[in-house]
N, C-alpha and C positions, 0 to 999 in steps of 0.2 A: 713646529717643524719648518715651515715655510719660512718663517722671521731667523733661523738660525741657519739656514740652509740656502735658501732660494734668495734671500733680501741680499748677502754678499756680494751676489752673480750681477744682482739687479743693482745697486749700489756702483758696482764696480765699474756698470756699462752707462750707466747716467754721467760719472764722471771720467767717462775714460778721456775725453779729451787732455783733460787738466791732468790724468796720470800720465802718458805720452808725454807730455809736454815736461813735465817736471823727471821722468823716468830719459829722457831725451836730453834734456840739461847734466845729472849725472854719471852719466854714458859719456858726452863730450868733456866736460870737464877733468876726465880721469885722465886723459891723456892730453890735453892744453900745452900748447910750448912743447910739444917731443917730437924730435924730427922723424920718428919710425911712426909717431902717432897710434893707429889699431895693429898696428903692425907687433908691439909689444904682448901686445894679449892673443895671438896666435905663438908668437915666438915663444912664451913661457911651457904652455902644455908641449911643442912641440920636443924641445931641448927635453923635456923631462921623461917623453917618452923614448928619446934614444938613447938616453941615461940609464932609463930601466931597459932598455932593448941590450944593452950593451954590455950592461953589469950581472942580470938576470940570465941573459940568453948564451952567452957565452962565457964570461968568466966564473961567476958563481955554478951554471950548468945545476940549477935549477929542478929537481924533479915535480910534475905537479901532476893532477886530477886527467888532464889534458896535455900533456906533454908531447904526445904523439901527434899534434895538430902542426908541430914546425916552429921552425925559430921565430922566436918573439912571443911564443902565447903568452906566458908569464907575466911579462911586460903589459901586454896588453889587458889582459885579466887584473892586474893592479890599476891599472890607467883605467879600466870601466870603474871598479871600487874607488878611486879617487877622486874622477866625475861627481858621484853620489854623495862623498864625503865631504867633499869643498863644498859642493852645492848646498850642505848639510849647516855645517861650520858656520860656513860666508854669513849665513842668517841668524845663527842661534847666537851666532857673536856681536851681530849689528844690532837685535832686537830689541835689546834689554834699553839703548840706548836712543832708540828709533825717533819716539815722541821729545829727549831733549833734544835730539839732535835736529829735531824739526819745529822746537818749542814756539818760532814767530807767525807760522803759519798756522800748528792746530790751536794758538789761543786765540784765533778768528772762529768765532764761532760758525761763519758757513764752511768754514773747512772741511771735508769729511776725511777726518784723523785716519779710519779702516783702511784708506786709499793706500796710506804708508807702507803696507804690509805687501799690499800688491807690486807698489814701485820697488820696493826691497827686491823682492822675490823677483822681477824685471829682471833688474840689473845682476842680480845673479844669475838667473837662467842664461842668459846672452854671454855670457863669458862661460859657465857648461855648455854653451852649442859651439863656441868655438873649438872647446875642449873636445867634445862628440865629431866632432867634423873631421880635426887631427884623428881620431882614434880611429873611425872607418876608412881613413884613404892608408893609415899603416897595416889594418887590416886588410884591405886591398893590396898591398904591395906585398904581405907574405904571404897570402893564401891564394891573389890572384880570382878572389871573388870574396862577393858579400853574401852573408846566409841567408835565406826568402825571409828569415823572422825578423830580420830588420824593420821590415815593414809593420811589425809590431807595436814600435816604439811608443804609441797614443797609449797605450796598455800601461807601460811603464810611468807616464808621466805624469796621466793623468790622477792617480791614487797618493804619488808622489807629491806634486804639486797640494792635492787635500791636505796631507800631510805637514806640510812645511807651511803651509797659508795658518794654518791653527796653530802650528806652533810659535810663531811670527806675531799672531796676535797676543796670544797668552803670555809671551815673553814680555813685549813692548808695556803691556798694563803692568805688568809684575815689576818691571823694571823700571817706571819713571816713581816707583815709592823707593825704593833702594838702589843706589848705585851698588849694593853689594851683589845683588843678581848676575850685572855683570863682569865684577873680579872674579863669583865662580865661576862662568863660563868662560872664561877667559884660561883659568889654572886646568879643570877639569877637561875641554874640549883638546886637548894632545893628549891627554892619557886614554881616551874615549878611544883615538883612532887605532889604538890596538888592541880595543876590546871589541872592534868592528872586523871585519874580515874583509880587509881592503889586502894586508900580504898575503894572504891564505884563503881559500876556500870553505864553506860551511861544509862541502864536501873532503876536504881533508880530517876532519875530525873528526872523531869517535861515534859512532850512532849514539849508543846509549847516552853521553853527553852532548851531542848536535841540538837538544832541543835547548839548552842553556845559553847557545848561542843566540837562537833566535827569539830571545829576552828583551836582543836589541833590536829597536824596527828597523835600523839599517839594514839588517842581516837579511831581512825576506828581499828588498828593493832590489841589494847589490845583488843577489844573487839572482831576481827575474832581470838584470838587463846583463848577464852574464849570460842567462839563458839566451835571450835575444838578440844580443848586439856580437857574439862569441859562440855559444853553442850549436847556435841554428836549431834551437826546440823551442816549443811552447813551456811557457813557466811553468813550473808545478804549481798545479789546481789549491792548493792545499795553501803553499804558501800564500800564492797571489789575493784565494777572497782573504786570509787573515789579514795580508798586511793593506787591502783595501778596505777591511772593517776597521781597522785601527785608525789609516788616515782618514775615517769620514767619522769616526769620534774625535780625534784630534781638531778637526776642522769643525767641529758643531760646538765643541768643548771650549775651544778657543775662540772661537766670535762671540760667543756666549759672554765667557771673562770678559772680554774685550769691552763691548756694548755694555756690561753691568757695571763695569767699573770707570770708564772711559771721562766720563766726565769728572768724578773725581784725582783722576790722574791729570789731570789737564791742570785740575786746581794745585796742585803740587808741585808741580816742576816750575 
């Protein structure tokens, strides 16, 4: 338990410098040469949440779970679900390809390959805190307040973050033996995002088939930072320890592959 659990944490803090450093390099170089520079990676979530404020809130006129919270919930309700779904995506799509696309460093044998998953996960999370940042100052400007469970947020991320670290790893070993790993995730990850409840509610849907929904792990996530970041409630109990139990099999499941297979993957690409 401790080698698949605890050794990650420890791994990850031995070489955090060299993660930083390498996680600090792909950050800048995204935006190299542009004269708006980080200023593109707030403008994108921004634009998108007026778009849905605009199309949702007023022209389509929208009925939801929550409608009665005021112009824009909708929008914003979609804008939390698509936080979780990029953040989702960005990784399950880069994964498969993580170790060739970093093949000069991890065939150094002092390398530690695990790191990848961390810097991955980095540079995603930093573009959803931008995203998160937009979303609470819109929510601020319709409601004129933020809900106390924002302060929840360690809740959400932390289970989350479990979640995505194991699947990050288990993708990147699966993926450096076949490139085909990654044309499925490629073809399958947009038809995914309507089997998520990024437009709708788990709460729109039917009880008797609401549990089908939550099939998907997205489904418990989006809907605790809906609770959190939107409702102003504590998660449901119910859903939160399941979908915490899942990301901490995912994350023991996947460093597990990872380290079992890891050196063989190295030899192959």
């Amino acid at each position: 338990m401790r080698k698949v659990f605890v050794q990650p944490f420890e791994r990850a803090w031995q070489y955090r410098e060299l993660i930083q450093v390498i996680l600090w390099r792909e950050l800048s170089v995204r935006f190299r040469n542009s004269f708006f520079s980080w200023g593109w990676a707030v403008a994108a979530p921004v634009s998108m949440l007026v778009v849905y404020t605009a199309v949702f809130s007023t022209t389509l006129k929208v009925s939801t779970e929550s409608s009665s919270a005021g112009l824009g919930y909708y929008a914003l309700s979609i804008f939390a679900g698509l936080i979780i779904f990029n953040l989702f995506s960005e990784l399950l799509l880069r994964a498969p390809t993580l170790i060739h696309e970093h093949a000069p460093f991890v065939k150094r044998s002092i390398f530690p390959s695990e790191a990848l998953a961390w810097i991955a996960m980095g540079r995603a999370l930093v573009y959803a805190g931008i995203a998160l940042v937009v979303l609470l100052i819109f929510e601020l400007i319709f409601t004129r307040m933020l809900p106390w469970s924002v302060l929840l947020l360690p809740m959400l991320f932390v289970p989350l973050c479990l979640f995505l670290l194991g699947a990050t790893w288990f993708l990147a070993a699966l993926g450096a033996f076949t490139r085909d790993v990654s044309h499925l995730f490629i073809t399958i990850v947009p038809l995914f995002l309507f089997a998520t409840p990024v437009f709708y509610s788990a709460l729109d849907v039917a009880e008797p088939v609401r549990w089908v929904l939550y099939l998907n792990p997205l489904t418990g996530f989006i809907e605790i930072a809906r609770d959190i970041l939107l409702r102003g409630s504590w998660p449901d109990p119910t859903t939160y320890l399941i979908s915490t139990l899942v990301a901490v099999v995912v994350f023991v499941g996947g460093y597990a592959f990872f380290t079992r297979y890891r050196d063989l993957a190295i030899d192959v690409i």
